[in-house]
C-alpha positions as CSV (number, residue, x, y, z in Angstrom):
1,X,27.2,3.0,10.3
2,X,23.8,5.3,9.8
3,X,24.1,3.6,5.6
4,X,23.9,-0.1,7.3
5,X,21.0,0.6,9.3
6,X,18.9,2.4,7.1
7,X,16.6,0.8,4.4
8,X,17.6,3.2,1.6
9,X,20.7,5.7,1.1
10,X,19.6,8.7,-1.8
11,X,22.5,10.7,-2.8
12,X,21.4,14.1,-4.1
13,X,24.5,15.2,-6.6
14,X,25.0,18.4,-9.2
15,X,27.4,20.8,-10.0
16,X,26.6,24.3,-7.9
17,X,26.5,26.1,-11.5
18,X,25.0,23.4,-13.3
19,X,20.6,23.8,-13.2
20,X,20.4,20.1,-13.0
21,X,20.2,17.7,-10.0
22,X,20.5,14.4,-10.0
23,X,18.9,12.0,-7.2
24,X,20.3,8.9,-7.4
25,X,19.8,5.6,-4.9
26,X,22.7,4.0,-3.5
27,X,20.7,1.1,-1.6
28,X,17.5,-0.5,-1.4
29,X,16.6,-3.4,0.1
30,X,13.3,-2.9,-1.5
31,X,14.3,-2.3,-5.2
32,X,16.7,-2.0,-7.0
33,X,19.8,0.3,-6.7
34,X,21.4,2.8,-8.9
35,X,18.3,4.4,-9.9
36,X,18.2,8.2,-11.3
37,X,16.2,10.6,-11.4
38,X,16.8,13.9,-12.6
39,X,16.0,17.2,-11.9
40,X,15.8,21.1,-12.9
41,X,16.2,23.8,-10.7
42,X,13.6,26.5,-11.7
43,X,12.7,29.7,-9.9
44,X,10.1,27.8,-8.5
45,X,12.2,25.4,-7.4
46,X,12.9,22.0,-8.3
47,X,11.0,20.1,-11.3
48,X,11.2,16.5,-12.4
49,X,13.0,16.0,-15.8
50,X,10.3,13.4,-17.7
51,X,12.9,13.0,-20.7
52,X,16.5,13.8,-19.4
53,X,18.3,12.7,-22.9
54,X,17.1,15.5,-24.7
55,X,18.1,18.0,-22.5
56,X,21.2,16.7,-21.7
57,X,22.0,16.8,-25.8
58,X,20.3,19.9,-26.6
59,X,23.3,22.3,-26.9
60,X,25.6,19.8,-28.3
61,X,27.1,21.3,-31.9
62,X,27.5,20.1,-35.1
63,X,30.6,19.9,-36.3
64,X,32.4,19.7,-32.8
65,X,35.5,17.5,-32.3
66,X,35.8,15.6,-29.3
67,X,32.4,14.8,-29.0
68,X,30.3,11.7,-28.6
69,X,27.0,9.9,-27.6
70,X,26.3,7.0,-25.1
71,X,23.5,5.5,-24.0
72,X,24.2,4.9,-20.4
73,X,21.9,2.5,-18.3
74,X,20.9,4.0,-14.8
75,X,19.3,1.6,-12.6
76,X,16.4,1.2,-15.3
77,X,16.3,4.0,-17.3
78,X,18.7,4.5,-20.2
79,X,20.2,7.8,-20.8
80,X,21.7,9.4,-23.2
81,X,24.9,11.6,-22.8
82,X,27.5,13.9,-24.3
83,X,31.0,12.8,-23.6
84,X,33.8,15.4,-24.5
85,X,37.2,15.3,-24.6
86,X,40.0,18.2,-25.4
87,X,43.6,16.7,-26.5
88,X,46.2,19.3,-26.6
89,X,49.9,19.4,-26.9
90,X,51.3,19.6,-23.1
91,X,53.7,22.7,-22.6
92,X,55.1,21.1,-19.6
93,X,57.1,18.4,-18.8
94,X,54.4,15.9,-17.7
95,X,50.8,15.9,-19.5
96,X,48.0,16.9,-17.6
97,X,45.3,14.6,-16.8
98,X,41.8,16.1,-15.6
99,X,38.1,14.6,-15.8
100,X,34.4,15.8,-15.0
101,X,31.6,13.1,-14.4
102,X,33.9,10.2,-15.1
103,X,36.3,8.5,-13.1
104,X,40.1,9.2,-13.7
105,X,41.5,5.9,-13.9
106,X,39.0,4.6,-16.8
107,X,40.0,7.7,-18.9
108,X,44.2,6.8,-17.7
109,X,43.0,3.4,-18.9
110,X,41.7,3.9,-22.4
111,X,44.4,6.7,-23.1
112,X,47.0,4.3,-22.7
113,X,44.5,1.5,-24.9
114,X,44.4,4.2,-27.4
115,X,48.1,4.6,-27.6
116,X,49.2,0.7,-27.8
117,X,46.5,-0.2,-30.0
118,X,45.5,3.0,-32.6
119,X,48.5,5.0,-32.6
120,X,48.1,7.8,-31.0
121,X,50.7,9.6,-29.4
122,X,49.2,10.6,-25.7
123,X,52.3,10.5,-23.8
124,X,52.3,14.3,-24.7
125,X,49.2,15.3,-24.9
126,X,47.3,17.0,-22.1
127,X,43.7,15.2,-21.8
128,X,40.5,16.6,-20.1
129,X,37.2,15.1,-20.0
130,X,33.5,15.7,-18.9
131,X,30.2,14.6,-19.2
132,X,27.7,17.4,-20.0
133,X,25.1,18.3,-17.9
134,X,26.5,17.5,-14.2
135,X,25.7,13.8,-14.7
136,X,28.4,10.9,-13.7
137,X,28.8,7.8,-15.8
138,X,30.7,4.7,-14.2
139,X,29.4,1.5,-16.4
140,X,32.1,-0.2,-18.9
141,X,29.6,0.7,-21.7
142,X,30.9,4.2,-21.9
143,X,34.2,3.2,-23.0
144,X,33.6,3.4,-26.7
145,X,32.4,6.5,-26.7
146,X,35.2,8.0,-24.4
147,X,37.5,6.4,-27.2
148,X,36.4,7.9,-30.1
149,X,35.8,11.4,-28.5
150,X,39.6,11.1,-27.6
151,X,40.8,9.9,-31.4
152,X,38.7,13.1,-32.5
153,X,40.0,15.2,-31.0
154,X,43.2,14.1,-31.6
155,X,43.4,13.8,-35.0
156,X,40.7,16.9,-34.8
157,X,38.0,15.5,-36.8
158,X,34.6,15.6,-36.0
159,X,32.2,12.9,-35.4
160,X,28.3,12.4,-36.8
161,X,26.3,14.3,-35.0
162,X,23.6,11.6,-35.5
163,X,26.2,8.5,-34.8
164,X,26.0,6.8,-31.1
165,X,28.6,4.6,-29.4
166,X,28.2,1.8,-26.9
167,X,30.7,-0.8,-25.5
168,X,33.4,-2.0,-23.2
169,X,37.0,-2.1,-24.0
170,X,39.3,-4.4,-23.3
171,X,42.6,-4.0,-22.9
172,X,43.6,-5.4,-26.0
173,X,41.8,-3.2,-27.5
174,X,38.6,-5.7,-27.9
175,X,35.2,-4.2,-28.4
176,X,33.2,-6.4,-25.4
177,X,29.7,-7.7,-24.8
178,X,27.5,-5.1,-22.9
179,X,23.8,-6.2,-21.2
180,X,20.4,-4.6,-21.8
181,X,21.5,-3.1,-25.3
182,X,18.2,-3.7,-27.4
183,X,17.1,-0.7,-24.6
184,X,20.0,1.4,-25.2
185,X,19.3,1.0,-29.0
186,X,15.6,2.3,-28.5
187,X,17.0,5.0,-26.3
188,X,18.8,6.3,-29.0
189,X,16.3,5.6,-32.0
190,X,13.8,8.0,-30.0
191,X,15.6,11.0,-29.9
192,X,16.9,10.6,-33.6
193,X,20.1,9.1,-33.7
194,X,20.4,7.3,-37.3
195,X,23.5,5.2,-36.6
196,X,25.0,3.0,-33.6
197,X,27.9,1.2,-33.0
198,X,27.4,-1.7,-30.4
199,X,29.4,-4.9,-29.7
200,X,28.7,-7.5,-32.1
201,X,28.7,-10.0,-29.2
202,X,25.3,-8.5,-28.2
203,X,23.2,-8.4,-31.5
204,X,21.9,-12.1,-30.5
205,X,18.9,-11.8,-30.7
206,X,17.6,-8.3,-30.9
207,X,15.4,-6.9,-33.2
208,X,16.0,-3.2,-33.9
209,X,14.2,-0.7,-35.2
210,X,14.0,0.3,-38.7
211,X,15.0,3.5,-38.2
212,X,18.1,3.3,-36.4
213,X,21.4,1.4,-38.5
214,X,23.2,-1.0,-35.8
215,X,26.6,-1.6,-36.7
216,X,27.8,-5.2,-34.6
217,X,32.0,-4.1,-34.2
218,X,34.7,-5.8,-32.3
219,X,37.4,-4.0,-32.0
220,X,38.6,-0.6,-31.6
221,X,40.5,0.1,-34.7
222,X,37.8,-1.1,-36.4
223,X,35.2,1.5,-35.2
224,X,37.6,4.1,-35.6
225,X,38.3,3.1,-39.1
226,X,34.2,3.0,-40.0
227,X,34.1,6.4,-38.1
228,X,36.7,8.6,-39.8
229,X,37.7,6.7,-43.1
């Protein structure tokens, strides 16, 4: 009752043990919702992260299975993120599901994508998955991402460091259209990345920079043959 009689709702979220906060709106009838910012805790307190990307990429390894990078749209500001994902054999009777930042039936979802469509054997596999840094992802475009962190770390081979991933799946394993990606593409030139896989659907019109190779895909198995052929 107190959310539908205010004029804005901020929800302040982070992980007790995590030194970032994140302050996120939830409504506006001024503006618009969904917008993020993010925050360190110091010992003097809170401080305003101007570029939250880096940070949240800063301790990522080379060489790691399991890991990916999406540029994430929140509110107005693209971010970029670490996605990770840990497939090991289950030594119980059912496999254990368990995720950290993104929501439980998306990851259920693309598990069972990944199985009819790619071949991989999940059934008896336990699964876990987070988002580094204490942030929470909930757009389609972080599907692709979450899919090829699983089929790394599945068949435990690593990804590029320098490689990002954006784009919905469907469940026939299509690779679909996702919306502001020339600003998710930028996103990722600026801190470095070299390649990106986005839904060919969405190159119309874009111009990208020169820096940064953009790779138009459709469908699952094929990023995942470009990726780890």
């Amino acid at each position: 009752m107190l959310e539908h009689m205010v004029d804005t709702v901020l929800y302040f979220e982070g992980e007790r043990h995590n030194r970032f906060r994140v302050w996120r709106a939830v409504k506006n009838r001024f503006g618009s919702t969904h917008e993020l910012g993010v925050f360190e805790m110091l010992e003097a307190g809170l401080e305003e992260v101007t570029n939250p990307s880096e940070l949240f990429l800063e301790e990522r390894l080379a060489g790691a299975t399991g890991s990916t990078v999406v540029a994430s749209i929140e509110g107005t500001r693209p971010i970029l993120a670490e996605i990770q994902s840990l497939m090991t054999p289950t030594v119980y009777g059912t496999a254990k599901r368990t995720s950290s930042g993104i929501d439980y039936q998306r990851v259920s979802l693309l598990l069972a994508v990944m199985e009819k469509h790619c071949g991989l054997l999940v059934q008896n596999q336990d699964a876990f998955f987070k988002i580094t840094g204490g942030v929470k992802l909930d757009e389609p475009a972080i599907d692709l991402a979450i899919a090829v962190s699983i089929a790394s770390s599945y068949w435990n081979q690593a990804t590029n460091i320098e490689d990002c991933f954006i784009g919905e799946i469907g469940l026939t394993g299509e690779i679909r259209r996702v919306n502001r990606i020339e600003q998710r593409i930028n996103e990722a030139a600026k801190l470095g990345f070299t390649k990106i896989y986005v839904p060919k659907n969405s190159l119309t019109g874009i111009k990208p920079p020169k820096e940064i190779q953009v790779i138009g895909v459709t469908t699952i198995q094929e990023v995942l043959k470009k990726v780890f052929s």
